[in-house]
PDBQT receptor file of N, H, CA, C and O in Angstrom, charges set to zero:
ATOM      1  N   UNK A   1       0.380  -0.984   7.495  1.00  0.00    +0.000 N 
ATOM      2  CA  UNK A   1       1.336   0.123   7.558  1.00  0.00    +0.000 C 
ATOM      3  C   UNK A   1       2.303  -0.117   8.712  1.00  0.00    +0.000 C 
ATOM      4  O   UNK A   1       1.705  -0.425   9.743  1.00  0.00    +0.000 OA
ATOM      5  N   UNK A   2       3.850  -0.053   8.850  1.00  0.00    +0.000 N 
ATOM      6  H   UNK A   2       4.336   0.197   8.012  1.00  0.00    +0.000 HD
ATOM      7  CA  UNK A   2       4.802  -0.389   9.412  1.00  0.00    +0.000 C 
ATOM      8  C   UNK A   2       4.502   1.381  10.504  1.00  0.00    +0.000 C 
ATOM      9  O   UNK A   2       3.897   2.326   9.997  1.00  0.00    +0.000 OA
ATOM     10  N   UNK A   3       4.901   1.416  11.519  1.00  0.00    +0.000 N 
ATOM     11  H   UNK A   3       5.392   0.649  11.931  1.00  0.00    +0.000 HD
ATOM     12  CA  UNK A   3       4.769   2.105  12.579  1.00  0.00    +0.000 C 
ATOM     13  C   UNK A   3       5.316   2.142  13.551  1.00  0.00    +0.000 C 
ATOM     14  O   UNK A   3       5.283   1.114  14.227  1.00  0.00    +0.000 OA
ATOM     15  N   UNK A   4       6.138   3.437  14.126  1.00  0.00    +0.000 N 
ATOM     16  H   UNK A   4       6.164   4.272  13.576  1.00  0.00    +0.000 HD
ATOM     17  CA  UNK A   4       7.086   3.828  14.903  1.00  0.00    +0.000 C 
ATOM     18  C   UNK A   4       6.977   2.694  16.368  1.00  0.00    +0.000 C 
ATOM     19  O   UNK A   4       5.889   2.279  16.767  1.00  0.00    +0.000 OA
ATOM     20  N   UNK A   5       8.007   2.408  16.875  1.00  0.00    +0.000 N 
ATOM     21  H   UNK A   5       8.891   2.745  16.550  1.00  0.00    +0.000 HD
ATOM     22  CA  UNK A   5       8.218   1.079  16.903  1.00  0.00    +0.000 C 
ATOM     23  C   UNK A   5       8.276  -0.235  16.765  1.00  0.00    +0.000 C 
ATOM     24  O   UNK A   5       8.861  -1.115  17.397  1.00  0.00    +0.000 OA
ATOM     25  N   UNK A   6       7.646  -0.233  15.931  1.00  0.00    +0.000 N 
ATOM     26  H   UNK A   6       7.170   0.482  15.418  1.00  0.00    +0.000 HD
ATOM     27  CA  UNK A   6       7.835  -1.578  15.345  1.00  0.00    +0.000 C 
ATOM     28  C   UNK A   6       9.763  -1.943  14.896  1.00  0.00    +0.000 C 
ATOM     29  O   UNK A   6      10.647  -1.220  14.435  1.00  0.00    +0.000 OA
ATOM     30  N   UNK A   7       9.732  -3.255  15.282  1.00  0.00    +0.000 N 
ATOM     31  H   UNK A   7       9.014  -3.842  15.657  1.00  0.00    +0.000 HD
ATOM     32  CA  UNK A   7      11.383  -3.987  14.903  1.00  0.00    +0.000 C 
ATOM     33  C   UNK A   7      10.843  -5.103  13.597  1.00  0.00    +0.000 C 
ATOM     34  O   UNK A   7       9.985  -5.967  13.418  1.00  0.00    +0.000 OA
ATOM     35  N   UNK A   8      12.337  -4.216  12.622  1.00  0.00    +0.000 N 
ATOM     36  H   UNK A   8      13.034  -3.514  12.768  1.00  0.00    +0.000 HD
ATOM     37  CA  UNK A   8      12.147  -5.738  11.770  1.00  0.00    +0.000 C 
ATOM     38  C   UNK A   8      13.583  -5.686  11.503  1.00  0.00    +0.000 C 
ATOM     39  O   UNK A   8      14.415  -4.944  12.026  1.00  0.00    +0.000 OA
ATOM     40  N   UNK A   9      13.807  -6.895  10.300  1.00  0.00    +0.000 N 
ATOM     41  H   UNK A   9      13.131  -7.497   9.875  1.00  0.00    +0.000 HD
ATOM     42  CA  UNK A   9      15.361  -7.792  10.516  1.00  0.00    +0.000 C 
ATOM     43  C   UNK A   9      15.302  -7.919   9.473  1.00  0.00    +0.000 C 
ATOM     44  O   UNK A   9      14.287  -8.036   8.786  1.00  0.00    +0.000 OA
ATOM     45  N   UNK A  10      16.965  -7.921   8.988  1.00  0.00    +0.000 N 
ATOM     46  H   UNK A  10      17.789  -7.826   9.545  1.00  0.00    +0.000 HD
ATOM     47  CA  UNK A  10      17.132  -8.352   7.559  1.00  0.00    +0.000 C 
ATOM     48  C   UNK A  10      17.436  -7.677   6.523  1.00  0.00    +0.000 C 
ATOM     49  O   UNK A  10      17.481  -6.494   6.860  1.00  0.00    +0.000 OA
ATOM     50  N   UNK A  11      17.697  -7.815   5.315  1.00  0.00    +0.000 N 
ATOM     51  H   UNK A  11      17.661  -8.776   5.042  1.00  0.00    +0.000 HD
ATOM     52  CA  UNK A  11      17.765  -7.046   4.202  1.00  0.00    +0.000 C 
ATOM     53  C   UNK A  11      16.318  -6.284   3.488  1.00  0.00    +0.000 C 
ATOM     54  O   UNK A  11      16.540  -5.398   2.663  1.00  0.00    +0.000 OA
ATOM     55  N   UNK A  12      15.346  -6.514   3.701  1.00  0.00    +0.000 N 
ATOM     56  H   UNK A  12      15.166  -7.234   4.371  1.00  0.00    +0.000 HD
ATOM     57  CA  UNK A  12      13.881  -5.844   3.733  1.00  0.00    +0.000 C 
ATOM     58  C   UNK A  12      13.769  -5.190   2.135  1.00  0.00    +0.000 C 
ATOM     59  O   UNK A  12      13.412  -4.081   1.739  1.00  0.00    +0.000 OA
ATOM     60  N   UNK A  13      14.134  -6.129   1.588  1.00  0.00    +0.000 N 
ATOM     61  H   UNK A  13      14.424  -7.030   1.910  1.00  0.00    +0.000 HD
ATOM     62  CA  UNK A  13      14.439  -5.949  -0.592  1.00  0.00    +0.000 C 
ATOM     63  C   UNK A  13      14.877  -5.041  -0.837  1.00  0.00    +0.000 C 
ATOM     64  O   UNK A  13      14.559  -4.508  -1.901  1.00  0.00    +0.000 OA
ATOM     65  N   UNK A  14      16.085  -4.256   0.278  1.00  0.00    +0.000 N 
ATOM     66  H   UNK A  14      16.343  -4.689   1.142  1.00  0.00    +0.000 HD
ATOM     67  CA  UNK A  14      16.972  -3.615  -0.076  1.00  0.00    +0.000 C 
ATOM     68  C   UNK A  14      16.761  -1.947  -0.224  1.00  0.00    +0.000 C 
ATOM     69  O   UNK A  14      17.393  -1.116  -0.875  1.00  0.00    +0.000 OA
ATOM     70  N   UNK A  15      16.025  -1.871   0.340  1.00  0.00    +0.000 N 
ATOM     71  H   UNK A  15      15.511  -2.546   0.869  1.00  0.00    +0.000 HD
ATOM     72  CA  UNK A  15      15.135  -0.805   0.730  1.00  0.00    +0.000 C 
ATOM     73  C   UNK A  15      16.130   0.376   1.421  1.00  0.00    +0.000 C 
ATOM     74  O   UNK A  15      16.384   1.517   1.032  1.00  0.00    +0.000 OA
ATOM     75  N   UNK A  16      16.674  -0.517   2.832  1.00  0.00    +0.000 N 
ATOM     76  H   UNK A  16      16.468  -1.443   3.148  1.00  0.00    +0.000 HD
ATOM     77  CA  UNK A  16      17.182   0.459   3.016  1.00  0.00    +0.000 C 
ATOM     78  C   UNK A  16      18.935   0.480   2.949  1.00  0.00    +0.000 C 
ATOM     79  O   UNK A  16      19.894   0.645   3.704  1.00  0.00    +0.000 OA
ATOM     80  N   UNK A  17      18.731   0.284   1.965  1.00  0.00    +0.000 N 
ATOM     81  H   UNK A  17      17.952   0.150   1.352  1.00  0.00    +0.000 HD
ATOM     82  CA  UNK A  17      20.297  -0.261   1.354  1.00  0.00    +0.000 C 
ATOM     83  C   UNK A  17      21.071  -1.048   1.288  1.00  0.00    +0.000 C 
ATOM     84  O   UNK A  17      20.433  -1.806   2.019  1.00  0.00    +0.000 OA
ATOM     85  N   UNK A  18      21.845  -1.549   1.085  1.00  0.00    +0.000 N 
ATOM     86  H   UNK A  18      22.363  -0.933   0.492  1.00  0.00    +0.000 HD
ATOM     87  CA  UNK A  18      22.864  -2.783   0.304  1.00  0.00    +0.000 C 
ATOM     88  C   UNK A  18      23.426  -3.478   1.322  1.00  0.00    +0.000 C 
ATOM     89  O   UNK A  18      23.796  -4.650   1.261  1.00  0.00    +0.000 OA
ATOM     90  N   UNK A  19      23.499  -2.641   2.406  1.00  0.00    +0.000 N 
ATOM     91  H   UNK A  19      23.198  -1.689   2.455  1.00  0.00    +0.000 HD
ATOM     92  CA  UNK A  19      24.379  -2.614   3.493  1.00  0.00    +0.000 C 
ATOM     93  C   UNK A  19      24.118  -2.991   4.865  1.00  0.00    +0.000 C 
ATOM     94  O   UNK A  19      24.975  -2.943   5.748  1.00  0.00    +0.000 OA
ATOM     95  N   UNK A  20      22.405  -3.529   5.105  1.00  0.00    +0.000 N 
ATOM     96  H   UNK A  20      21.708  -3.568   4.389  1.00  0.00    +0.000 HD
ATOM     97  CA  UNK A  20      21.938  -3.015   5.992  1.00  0.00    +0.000 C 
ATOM     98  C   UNK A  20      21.214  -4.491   6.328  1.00  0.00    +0.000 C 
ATOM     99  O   UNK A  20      20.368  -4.822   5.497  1.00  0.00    +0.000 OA
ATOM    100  N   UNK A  21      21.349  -5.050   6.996  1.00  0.00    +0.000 N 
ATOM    101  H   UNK A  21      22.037  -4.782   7.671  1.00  0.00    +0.000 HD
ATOM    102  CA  UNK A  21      20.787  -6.679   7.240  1.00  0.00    +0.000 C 
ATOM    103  C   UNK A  21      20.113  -6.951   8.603  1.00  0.00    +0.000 C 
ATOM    104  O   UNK A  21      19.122  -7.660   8.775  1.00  0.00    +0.000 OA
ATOM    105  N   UNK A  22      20.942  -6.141   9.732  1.00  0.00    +0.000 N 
ATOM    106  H   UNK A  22      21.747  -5.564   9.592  1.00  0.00    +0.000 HD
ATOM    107  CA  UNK A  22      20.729  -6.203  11.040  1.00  0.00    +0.000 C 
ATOM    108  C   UNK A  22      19.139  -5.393  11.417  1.00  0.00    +0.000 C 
ATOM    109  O   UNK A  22      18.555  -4.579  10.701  1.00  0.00    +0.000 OA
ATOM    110  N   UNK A  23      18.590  -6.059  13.114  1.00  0.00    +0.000 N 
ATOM    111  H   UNK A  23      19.065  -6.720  13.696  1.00  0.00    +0.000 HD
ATOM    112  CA  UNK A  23      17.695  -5.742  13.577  1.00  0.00    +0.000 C 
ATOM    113  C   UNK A  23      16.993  -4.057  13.225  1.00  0.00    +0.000 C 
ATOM    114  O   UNK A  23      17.908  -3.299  13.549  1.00  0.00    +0.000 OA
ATOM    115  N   UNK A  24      16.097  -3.409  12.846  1.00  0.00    +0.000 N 
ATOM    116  H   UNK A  24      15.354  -4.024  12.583  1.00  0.00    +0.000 HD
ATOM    117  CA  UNK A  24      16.128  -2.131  12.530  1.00  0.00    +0.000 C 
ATOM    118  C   UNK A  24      14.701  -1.482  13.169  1.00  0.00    +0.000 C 
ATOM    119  O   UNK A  24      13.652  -1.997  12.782  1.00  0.00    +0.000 OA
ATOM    120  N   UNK A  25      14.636  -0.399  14.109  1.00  0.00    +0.000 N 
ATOM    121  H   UNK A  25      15.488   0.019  14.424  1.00  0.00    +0.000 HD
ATOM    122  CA  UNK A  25      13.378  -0.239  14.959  1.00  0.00    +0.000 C 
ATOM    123  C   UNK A  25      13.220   1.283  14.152  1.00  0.00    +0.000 C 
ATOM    124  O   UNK A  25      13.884   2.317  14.084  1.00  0.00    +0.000 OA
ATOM    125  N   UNK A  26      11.793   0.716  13.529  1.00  0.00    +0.000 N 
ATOM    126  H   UNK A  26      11.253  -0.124  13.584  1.00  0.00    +0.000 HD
ATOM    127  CA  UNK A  26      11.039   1.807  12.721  1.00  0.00    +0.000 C 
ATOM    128  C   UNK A  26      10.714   3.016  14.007  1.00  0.00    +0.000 C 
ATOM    129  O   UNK A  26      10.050   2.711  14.998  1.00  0.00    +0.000 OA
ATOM    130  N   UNK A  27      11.365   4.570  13.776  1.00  0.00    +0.000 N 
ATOM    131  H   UNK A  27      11.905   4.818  12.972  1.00  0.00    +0.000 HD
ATOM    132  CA  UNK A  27      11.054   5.566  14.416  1.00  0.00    +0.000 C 
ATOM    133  C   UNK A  27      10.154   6.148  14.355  1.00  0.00    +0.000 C 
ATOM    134  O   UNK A  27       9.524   6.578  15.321  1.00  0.00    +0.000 OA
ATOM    135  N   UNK A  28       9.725   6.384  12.500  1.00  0.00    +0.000 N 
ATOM    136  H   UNK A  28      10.237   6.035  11.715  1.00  0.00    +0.000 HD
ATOM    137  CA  UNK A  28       8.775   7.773  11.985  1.00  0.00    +0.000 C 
ATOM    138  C   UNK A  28       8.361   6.835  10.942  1.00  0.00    +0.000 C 
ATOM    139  O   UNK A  28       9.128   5.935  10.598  1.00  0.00    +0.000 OA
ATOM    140  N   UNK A  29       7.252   6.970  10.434  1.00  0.00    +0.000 N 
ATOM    141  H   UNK A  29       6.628   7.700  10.713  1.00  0.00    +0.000 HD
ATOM    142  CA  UNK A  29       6.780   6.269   9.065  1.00  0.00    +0.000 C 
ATOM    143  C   UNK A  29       5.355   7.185   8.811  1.00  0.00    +0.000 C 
ATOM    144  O   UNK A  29       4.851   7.870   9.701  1.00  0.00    +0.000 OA
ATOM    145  N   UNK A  30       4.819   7.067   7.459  1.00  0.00    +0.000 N 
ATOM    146  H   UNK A  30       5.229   6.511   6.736  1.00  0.00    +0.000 HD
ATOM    147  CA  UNK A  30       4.200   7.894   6.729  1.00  0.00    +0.000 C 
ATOM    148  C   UNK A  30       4.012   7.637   5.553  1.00  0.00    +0.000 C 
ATOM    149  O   UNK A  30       4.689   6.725   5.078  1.00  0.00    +0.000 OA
ATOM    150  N   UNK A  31       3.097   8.300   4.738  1.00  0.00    +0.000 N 
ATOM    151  H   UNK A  31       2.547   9.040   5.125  1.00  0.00    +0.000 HD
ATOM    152  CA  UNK A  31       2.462   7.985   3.143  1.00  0.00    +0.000 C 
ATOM    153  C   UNK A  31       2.822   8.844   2.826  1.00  0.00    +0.000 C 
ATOM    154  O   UNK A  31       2.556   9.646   3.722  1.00  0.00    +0.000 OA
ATOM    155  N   UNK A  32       3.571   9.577   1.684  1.00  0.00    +0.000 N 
ATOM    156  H   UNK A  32       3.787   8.927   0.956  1.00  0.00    +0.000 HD
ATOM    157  CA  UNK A  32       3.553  10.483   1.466  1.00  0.00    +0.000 C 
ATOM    158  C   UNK A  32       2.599  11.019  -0.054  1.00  0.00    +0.000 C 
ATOM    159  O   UNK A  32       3.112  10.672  -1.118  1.00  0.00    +0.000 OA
ATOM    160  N   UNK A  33       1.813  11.499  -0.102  1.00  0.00    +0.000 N 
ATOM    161  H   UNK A  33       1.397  11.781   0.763  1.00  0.00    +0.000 HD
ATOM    162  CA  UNK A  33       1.071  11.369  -1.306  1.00  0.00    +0.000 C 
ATOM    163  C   UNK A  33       0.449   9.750  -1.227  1.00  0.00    +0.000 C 
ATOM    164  O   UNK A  33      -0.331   9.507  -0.306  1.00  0.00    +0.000 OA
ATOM    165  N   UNK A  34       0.861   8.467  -2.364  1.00  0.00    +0.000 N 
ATOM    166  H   UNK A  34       1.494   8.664  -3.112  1.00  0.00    +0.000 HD
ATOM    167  CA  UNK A  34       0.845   7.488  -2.556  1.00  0.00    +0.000 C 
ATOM    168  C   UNK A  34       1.982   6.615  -2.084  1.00  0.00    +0.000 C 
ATOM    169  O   UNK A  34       1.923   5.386  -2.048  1.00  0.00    +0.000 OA
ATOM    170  N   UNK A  35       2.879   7.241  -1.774  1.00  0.00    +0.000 N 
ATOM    171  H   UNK A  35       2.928   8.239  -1.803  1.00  0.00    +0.000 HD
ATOM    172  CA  UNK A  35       4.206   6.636  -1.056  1.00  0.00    +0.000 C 
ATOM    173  C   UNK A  35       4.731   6.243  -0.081  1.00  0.00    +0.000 C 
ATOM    174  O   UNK A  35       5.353   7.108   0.535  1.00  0.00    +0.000 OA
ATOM    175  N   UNK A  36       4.737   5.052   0.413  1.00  0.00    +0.000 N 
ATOM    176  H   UNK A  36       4.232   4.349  -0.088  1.00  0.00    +0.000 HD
ATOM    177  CA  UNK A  36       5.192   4.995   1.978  1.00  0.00    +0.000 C 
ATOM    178  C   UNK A  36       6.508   5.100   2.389  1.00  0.00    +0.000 C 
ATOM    179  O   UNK A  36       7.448   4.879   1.625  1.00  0.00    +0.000 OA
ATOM    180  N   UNK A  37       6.651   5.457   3.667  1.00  0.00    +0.000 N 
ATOM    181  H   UNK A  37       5.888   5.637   4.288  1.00  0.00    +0.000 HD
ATOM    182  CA  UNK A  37       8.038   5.991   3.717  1.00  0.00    +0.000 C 
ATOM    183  C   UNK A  37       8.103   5.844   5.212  1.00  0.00    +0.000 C 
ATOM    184  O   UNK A  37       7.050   6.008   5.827  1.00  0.00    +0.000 OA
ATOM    185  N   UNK A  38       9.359   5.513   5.976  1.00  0.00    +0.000 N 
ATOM    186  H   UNK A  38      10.215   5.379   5.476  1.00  0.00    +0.000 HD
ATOM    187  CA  UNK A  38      10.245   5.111   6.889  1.00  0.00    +0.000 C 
ATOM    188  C   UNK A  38      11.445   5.358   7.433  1.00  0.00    +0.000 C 
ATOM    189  O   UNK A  38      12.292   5.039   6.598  1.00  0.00    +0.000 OA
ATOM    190  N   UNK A  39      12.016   5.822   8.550  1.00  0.00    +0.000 N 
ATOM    191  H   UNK A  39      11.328   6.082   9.228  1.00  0.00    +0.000 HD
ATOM    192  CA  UNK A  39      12.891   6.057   9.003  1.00  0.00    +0.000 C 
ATOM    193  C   UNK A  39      13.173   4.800  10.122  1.00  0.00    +0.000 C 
ATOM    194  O   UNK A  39      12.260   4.324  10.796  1.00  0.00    +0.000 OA
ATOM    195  N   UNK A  40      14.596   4.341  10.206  1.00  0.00    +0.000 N 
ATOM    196  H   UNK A  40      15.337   4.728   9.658  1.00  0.00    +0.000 HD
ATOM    197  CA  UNK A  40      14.753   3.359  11.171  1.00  0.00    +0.000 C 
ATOM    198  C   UNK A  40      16.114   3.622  11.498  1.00  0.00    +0.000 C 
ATOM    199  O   UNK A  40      16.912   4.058  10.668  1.00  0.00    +0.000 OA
ATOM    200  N   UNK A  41      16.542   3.249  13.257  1.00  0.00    +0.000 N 
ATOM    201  H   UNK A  41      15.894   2.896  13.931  1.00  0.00    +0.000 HD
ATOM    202  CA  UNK A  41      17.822   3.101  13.383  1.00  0.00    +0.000 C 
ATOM    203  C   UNK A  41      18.365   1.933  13.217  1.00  0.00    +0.000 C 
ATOM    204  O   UNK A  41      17.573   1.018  13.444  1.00  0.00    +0.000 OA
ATOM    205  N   UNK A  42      19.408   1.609  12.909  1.00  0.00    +0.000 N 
ATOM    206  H   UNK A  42      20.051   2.352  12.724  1.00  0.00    +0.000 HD
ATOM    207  CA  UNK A  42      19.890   0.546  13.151  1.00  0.00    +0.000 C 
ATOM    208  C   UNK A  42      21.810   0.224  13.434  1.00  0.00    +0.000 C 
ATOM    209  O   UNK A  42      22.734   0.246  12.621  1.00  0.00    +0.000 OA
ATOM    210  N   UNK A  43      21.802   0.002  14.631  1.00  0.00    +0.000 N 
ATOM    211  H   UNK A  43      21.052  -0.016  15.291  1.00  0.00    +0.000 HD
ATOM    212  CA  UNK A  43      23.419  -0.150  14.955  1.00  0.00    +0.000 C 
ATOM    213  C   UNK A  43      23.462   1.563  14.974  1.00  0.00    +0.000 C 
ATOM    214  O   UNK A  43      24.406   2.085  14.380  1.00  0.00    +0.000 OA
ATOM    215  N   UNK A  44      22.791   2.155  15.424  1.00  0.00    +0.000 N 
ATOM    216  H   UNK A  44      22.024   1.731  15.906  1.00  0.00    +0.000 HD
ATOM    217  CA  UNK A  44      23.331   3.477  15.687  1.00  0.00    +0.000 C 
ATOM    218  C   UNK A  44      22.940   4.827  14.546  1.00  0.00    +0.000 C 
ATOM    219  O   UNK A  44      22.807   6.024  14.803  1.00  0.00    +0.000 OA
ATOM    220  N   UNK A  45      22.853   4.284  13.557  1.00  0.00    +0.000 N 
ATOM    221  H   UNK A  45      22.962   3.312  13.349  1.00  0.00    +0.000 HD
ATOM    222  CA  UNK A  45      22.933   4.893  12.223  1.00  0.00    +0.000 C 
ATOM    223  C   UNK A  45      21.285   5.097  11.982  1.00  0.00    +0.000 C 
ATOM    224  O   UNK A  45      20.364   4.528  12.568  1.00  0.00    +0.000 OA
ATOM    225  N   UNK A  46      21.234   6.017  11.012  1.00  0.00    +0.000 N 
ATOM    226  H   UNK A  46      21.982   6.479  10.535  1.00  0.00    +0.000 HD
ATOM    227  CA  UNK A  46      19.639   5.971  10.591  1.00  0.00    +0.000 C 
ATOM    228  C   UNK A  46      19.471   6.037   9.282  1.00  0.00    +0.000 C 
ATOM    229  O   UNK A  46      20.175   6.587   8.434  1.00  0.00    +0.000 OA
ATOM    230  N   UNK A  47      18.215   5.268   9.146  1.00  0.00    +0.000 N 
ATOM    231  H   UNK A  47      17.643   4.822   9.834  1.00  0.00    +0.000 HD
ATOM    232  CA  UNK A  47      18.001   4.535   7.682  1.00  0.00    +0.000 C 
ATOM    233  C   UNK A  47      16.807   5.136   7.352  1.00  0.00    +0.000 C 
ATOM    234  O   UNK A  47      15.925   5.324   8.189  1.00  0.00    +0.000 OA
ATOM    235  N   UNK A  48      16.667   5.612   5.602  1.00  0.00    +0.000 N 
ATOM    236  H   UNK A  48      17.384   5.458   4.922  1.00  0.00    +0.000 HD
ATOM    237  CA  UNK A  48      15.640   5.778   5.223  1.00  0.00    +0.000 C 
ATOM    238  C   UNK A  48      15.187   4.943   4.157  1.00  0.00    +0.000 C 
ATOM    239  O   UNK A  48      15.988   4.463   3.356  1.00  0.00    +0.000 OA
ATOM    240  N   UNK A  49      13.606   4.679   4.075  1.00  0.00    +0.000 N 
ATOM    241  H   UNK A  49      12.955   5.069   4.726  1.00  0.00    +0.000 HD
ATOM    242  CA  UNK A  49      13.270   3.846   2.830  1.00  0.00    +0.000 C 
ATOM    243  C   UNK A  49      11.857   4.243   2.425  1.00  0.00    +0.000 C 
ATOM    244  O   UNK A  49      11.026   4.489   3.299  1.00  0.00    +0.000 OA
ATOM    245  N   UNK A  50      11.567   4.310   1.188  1.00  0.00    +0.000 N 
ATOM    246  H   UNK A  50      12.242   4.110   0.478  1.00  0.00    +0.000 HD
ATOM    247  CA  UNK A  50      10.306   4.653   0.596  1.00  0.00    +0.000 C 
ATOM    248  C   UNK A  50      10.242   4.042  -0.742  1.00  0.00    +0.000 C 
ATOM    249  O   UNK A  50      11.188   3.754  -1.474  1.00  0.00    +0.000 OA
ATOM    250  N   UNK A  51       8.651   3.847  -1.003  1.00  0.00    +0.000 N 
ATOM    251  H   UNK A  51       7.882   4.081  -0.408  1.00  0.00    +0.000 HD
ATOM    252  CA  UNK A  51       8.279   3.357  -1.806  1.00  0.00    +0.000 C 
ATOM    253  C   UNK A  51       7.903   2.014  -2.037  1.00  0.00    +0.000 C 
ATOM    254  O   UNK A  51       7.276   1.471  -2.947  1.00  0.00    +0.000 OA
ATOM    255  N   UNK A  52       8.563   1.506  -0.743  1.00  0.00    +0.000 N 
ATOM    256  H   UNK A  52       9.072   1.947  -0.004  1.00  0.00    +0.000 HD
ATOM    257  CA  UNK A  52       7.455  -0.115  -0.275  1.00  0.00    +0.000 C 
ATOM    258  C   UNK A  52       6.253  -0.322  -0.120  1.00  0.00    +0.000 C 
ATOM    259  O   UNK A  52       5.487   0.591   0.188  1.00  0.00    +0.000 OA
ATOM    260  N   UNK A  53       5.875  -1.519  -0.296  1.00  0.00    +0.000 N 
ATOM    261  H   UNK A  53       6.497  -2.260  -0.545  1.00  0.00    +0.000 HD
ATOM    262  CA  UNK A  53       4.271  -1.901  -0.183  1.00  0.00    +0.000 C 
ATOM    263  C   UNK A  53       3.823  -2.359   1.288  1.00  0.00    +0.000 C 
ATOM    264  O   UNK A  53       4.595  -2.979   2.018  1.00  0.00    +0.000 OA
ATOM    265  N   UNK A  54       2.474  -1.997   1.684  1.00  0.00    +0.000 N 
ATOM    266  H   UNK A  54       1.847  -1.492   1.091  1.00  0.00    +0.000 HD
ATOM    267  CA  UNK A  54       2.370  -2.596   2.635  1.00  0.00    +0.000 C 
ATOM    268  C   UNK A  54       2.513  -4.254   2.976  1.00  0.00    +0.000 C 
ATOM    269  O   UNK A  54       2.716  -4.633   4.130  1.00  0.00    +0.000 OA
ATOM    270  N   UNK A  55       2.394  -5.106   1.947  1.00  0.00    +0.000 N 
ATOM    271  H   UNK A  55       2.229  -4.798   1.010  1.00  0.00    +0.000 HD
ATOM    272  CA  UNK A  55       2.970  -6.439   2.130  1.00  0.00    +0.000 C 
ATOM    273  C   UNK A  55       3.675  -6.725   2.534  1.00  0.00    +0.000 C 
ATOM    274  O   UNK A  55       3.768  -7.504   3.483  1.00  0.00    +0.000 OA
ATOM    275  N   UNK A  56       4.981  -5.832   1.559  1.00  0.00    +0.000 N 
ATOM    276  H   UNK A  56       4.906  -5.199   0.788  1.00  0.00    +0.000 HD
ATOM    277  CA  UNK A  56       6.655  -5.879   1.624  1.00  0.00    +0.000 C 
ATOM    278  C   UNK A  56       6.513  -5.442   3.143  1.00  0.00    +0.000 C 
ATOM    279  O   UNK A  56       7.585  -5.840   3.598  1.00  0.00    +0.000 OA
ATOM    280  N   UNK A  57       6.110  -5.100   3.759  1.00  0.00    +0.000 N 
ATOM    281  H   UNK A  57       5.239  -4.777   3.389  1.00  0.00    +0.000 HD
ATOM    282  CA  UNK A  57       6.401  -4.284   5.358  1.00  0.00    +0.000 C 
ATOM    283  C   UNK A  57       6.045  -5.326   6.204  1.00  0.00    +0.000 C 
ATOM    284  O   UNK A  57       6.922  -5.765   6.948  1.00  0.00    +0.000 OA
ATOM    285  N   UNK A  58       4.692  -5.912   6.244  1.00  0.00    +0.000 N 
ATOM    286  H   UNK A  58       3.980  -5.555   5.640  1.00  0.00    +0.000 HD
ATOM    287  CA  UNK A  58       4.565  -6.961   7.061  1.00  0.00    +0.000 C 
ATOM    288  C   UNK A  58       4.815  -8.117   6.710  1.00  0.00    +0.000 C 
ATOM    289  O   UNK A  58       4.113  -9.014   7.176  1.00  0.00    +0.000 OA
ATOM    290  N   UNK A  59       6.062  -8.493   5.634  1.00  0.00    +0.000 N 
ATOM    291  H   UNK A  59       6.632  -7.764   5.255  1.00  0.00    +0.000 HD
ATOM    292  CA  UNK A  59       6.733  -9.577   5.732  1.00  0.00    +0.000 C 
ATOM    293  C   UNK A  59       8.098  -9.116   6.441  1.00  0.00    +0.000 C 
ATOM    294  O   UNK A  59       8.906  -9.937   6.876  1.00  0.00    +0.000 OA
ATOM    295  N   UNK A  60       8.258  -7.904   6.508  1.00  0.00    +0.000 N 
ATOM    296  H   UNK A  60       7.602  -7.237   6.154  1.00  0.00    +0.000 HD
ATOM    297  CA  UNK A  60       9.633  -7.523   6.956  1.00  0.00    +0.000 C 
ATOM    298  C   UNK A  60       9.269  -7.497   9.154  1.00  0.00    +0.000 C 
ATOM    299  O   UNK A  60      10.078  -7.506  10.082  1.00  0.00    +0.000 OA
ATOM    300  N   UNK A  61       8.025  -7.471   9.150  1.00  0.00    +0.000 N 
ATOM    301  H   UNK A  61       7.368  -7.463   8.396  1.00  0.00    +0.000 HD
ATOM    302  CA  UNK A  61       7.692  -7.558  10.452  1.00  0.00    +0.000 C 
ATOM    303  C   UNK A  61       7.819  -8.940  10.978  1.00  0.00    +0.000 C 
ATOM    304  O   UNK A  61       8.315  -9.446  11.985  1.00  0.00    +0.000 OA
ATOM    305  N   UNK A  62       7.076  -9.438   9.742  1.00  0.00    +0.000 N 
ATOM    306  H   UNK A  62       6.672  -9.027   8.925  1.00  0.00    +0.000 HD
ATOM    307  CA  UNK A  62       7.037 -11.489  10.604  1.00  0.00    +0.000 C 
ATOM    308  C   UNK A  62       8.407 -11.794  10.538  1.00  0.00    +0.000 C 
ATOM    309  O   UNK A  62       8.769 -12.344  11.578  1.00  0.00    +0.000 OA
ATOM    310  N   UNK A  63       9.599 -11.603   9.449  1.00  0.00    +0.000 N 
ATOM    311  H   UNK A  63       9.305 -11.156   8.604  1.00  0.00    +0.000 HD
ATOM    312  CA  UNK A  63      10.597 -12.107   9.685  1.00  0.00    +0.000 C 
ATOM    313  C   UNK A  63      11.425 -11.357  11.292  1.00  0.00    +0.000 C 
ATOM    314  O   UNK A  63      12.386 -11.736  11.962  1.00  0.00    +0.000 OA
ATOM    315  N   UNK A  64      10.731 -10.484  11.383  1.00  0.00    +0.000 N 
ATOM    316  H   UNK A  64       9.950 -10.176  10.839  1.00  0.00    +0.000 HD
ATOM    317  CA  UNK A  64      11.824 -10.092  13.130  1.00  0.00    +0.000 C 
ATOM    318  C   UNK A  64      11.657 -10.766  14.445  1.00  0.00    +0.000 C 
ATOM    319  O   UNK A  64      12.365 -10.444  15.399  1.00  0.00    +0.000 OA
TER     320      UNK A  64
């Protein structure tokens, strides 16, 4: 499970949008029901993403 501070990098399968490639430091994260879910800043802005796997998360960790 990805967790408030943690940094990851990259496009992260687009998760948290189209737009979004640069360094990103997870604030808030959570399951919701069966769902995982994430808030991150990045460059100022804040990003949300849900519905990733825990895999998908700690490959998005090793790549930072």
């Amino acid at each position: 499970m990805i967790t408030p501070g943690t940094r990851i990098t990259g496009f992260c399968n687009g998760f948290f949008g189209r737009d979004s490639y640069f360094e990103k430091l997870i604030i808030a994260s959570g399951i919701w029901g069966t769902t995982n879910w994430c808030v991150a800043e990045e460059d100022g802005r804040l990003l949300f993403a849900e519905g990733f796997s825990d895999e998908q998360a700690a490959a998005w960790e090793r790549a930072a």
